[in-house]
C-alpha positions in Angstrom: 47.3 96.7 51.4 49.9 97.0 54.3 48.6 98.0 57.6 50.0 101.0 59.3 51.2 98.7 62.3 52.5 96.7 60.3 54.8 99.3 58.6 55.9 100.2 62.2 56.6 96.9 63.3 59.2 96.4 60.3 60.3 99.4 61.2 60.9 98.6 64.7 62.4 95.2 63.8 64.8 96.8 61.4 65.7 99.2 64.1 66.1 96.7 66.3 68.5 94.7 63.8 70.5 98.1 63.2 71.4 98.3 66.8 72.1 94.9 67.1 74.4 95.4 64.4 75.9 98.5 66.1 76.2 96.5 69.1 77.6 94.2 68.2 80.5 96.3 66.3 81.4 97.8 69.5 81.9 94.6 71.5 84.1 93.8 68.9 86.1 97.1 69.2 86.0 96.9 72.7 87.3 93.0 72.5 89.6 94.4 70.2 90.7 97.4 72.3 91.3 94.8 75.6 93.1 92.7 73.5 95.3 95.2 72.4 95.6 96.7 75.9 97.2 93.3 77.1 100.5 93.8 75.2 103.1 94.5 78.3 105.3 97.5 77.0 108.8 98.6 76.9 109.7 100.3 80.0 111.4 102.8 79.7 112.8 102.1 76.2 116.3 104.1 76.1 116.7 104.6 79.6 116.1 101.2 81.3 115.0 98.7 77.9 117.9 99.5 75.6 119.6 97.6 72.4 121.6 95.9 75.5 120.9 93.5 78.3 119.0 94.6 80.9 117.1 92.2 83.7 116.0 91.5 86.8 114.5 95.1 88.1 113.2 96.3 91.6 111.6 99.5 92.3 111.2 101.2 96.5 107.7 101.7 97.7 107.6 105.6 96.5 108.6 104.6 93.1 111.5 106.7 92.6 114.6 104.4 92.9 115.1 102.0 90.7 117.7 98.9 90.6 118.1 96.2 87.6 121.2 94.7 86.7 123.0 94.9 83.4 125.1 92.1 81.3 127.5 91.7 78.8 126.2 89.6 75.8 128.2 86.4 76.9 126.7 87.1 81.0 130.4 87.7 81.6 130.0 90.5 83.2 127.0 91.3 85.8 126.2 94.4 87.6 123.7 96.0 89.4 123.1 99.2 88.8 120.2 101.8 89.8 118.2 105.1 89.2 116.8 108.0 90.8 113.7 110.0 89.7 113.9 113.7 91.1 111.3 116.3 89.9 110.2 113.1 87.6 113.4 113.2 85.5 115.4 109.8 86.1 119.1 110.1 86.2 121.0 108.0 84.3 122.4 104.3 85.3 125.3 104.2 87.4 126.6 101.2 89.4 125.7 100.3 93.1 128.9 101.8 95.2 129.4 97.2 96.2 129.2 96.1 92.8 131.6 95.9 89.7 134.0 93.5 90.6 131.7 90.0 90.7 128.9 89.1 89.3 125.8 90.5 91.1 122.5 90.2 89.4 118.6 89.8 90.9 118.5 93.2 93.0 115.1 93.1 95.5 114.3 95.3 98.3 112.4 94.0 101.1 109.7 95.1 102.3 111.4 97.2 105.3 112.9 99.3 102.2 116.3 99.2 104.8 117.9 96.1 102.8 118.6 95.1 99.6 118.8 91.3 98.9 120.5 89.9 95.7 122.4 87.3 94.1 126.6 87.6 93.6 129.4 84.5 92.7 131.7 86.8 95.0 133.3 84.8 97.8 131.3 84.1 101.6 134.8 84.0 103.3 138.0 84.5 102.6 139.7 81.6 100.4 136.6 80.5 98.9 136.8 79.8 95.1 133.8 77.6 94.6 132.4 80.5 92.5 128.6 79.7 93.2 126.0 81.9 93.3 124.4 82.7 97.1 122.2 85.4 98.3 123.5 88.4 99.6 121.9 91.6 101.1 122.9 94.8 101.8 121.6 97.6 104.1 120.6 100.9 102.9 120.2 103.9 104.7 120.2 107.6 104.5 123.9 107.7 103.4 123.5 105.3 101.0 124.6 101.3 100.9 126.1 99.4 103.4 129.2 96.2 102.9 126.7 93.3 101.4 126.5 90.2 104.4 126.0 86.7 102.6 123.0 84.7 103.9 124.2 81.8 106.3 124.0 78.2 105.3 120.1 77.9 106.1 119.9 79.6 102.8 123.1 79.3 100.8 124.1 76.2 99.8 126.9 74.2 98.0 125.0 74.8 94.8 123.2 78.1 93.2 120.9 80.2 95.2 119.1 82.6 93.4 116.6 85.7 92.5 115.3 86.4 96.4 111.6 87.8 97.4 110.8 88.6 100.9 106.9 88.7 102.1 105.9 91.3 104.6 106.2 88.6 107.6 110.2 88.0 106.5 109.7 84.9 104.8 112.5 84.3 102.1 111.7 82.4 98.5 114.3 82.0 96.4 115.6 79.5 93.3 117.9 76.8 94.0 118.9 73.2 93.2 119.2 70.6 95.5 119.3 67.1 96.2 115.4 67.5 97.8 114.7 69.1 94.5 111.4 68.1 92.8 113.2 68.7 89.2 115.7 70.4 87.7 115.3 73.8 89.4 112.8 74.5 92.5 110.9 77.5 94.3 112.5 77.1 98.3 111.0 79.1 101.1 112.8 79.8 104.2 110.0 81.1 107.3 111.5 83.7 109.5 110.1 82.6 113.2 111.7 83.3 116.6 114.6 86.0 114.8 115.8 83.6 112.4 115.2 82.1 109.6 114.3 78.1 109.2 115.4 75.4 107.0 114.2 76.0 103.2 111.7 73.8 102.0 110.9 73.2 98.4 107.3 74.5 97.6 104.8 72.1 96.8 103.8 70.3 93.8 100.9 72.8 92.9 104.5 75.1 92.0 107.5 73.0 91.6 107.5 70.1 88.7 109.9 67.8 87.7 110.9 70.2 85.0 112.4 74.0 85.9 110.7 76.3 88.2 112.7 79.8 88.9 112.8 83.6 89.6 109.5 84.0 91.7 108.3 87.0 93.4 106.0 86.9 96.5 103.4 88.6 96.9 104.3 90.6 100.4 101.0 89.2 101.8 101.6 85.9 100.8 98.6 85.9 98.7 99.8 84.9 95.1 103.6 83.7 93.3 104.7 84.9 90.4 107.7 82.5 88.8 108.8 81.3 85.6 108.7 77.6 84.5 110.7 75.9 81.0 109.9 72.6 80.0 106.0 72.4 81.0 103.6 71.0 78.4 101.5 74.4 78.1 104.9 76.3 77.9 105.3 78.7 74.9 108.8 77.8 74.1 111.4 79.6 75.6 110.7 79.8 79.5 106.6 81.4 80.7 105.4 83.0 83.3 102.5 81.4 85.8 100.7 82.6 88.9 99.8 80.7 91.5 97.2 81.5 94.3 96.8 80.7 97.7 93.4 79.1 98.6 91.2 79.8 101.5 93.2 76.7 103.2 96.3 78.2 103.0 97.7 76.0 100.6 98.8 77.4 97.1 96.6 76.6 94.2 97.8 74.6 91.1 100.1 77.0 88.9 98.2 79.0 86.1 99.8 79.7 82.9 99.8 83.6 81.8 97.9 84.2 78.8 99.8 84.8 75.4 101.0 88.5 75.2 102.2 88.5 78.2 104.3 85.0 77.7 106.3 84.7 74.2 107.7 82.2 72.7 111.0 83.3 74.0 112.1 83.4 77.7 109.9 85.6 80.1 111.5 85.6 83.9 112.3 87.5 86.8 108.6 89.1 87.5 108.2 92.0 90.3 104.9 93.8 90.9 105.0 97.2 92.2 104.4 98.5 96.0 100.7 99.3 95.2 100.0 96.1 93.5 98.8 97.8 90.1 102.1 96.7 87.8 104.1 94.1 87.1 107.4 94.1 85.4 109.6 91.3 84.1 112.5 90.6 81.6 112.0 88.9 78.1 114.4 88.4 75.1 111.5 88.4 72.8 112.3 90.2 69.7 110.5 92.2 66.7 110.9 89.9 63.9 111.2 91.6 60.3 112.8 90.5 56.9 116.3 90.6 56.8 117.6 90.9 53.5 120.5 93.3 53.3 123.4 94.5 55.8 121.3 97.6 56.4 118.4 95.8 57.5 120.7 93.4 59.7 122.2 96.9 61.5 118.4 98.1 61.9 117.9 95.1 63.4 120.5 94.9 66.0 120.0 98.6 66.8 116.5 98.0 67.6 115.6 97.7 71.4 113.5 94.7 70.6 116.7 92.7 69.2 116.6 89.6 71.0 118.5 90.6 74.2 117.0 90.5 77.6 114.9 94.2 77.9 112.4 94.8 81.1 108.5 95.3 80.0 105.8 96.4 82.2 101.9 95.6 82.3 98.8 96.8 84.2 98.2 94.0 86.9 94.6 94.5 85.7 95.4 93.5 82.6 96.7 89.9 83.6 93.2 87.9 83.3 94.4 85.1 85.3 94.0 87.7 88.5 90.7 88.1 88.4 90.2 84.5 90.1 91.8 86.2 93.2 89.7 89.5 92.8 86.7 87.5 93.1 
């Protein structure tokens, strides 16, 4: 004869194994939810992300200006173009009033919001046909832009300079390749101190390899990098993503590499976080891969934003796992 406690204790045991059951079904929901939540979207698919190629995007501190630059398919041509958001409707693209006629590309406000730094191939004085790439800005103001003024030769060099950030103290990063290179392609910051700016220094090992390290942003307290890196060992393929940290020490931590999702096994550059540190946007040419088996299929493929040309996507800085090391 079975006792009556000993009825309820089955009972309870079974219970007990039923929510344990439950439980554990909604962990895996909720993994399944926070996995699904790390997928950066589209931003504005139409208007910004198109079937075309768009890149290298800035956005002011209120969040209603917008600049990014558009391409040809062969990088022929480059512009910069930008948006407005009035009564939360954004107008449509339309180019900068000093672009159009070189090839501008990596728009970037600093943090004063009164300049606008970028890269062009246009000429630093007159007669010069090297047709390298320097850093340019350009002041803004009420009116609306200013002429762009090239950087002097503490930045620009005989070679490329690229994709600038500016942190909140004036400090300049920026890409370039030089004979004090580490590799192929380095980070270089240039201090602002005493009302000018000091000779660029390529960023330490725990950033710059002896492969390629380009297109970083800087946090505007100095407190983390953002960059892209091809050629690493834990690289996805095509060009990833990787944060790096700045100890208690003041010296920047060894780069981490973003988790996949975010990286692709295509090219994933030119990251910017917003003004209130909660999203971060940057330009892949990943694509949505499907069967292609007829002309048809071919068209909906090339008419599909995802089609393998450079689109900007956006993700919650939340969602980036590799953060939470500097939240703690």
């Amino acid at each position: 004869m079975i006792s009556t406690t000993t009825t309820t204790r089955r009972f309870e045991k079974n219970s007990s194994v039923e929510w344990l059951k439950k439980g554990l079904v909604v962990l895996v929901l909720l993994h399944s939810i926070r996995t699904m939540a790390q997928d950066p979207e589209l931003f504005l698919p139409g208007q910004v992300s198109t079937i075309f190629k768009e890149r290298d995007m800035t956005i002011s501190k209120d969040g209603n200006h917008l600049l990014f630059s558009m391409h040809d398919y062969k990088d022929g041509v480059r512009m910069i173009v930008e948006m407005k958001r009035t009564s939360g409707k954004w107008s449509s693209p339309k180019v900068v009033s000093f672009s159009g006629v070189y090839k501008d590309l990596e728009p970037m406000f600093d943090p004063s919001q009164d300049r606008l730094f970028f890269a062009s191939d246009r000429p630093l004085e007159k007669g010069d046909e090297s047709g390298d790439f320097n850093i340019w800005y350009v002041p803004k103001d009420n009116s609306g832009w200013g002429r762009p003024v090239p950087m002097n030769s503490t930045i620009n060099g005989p070679g490329d300079e690229y994709y600038p950030s500016i942190s909140n103290n004036g400090n300049l990063y920026f890409t370039a390749t030089r004979s004090d290179s580490k590799g192929k392609e380095d980070i270089y910051m240039s201090r602002w101190q005493d009302g000018k700016y000091q000779k660029s220094l390529s960023l330490d090992s725990a950033i710059n390899s002896s492969t390629y390290e380009f297109n970083a942003f800087i946090d505007p307290a100095e407190q983390y990098l953002l960059f892209s890196s091809y050629g690493r060992t834990d690289g996805f393929g095509g060009g990833d993503l990787y944060l790096s940290l700045k100890g208690k020490d003041g010296l920047w931590q060894p780069a981490i590499h973003l988790s996949q999702g975010i990286n692709s096994s295509q090219l994933d550059y030119c990251p910017f976080v917003s003004a209130d540190g909660r999203t971060m946007y940057f330009t892949s040419n990943r694509y949505r891969s499907e069967a292609i088996q007829s002309v048809e299929s071919l068209i909906s493929q090339m008419e599909n934003f995802q089609n393998g040309f450079d689109n900007i996507y956006s993700i919650p800085m939340s969602e980036i796992k590799e953060m939470s090391v500097f939240e703690k």
